[in-house]
C-alpha positions in Angstrom: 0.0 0.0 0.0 1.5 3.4 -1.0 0.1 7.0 0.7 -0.4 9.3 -2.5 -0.1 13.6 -1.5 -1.3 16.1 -3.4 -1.4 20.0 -3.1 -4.3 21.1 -4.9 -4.0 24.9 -5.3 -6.3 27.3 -7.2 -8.1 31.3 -6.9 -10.3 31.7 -4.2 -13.1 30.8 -6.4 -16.0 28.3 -6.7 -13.4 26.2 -8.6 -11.0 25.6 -6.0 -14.3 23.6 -4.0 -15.2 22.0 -7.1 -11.4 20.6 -7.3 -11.4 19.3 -3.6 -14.9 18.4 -3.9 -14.0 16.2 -7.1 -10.5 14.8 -5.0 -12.9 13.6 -2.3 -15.4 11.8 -4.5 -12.4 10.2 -6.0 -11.2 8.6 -2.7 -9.0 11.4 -1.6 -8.8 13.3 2.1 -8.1 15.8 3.1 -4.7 16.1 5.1 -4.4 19.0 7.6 -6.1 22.8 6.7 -6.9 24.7 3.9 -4.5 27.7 3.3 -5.0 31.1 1.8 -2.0 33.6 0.7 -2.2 36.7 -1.0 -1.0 37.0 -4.6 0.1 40.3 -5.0 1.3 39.8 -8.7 -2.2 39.1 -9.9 -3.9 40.9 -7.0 -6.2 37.4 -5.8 -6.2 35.3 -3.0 -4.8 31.9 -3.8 -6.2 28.7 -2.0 -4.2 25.5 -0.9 -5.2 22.1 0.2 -3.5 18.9 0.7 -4.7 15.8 0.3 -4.1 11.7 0.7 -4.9 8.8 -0.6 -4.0 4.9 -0.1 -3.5 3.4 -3.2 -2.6 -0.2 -3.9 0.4 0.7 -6.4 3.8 1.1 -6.2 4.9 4.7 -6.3 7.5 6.1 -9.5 8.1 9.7 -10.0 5.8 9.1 -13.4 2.9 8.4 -11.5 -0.3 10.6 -12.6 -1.7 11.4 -9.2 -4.8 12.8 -10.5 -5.7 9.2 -12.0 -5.6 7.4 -9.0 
């Protein structure tokens, strides 16, 4: 069994739920709290969440995390 992380990161909009939301339907959790920073280039707030998931694969840099 191999623990998968993620950081799934997006603008503080609707689609940054939508993304976790569709992580979590997928089998993934969530892994500690949500973060929000500043992003004073493009003047928005950015959103961060990590997430896990058991996987019964071996892991290789190559892996496509969002497949599993």
């Amino acid at each position: 069994m191999t623990t998968l992380y993620r950081l799934l990161t997006e603008d503080d909009t609707a689609a940054f739920c939508h993304k976790i939301s569709d992580a979590l339907a997928k089998g993934w959790a969530l892994h500690g709290s949500p973060t929000m920073s500043f992003d004073a280039a493009r003047g928005v707030m950015r959103c961060g969440q990590a997430m896990t998931k058991d996987v019964a694969v071996d892991y290789t840099p190559d892996l496509k995390l969002g497949a599993q």
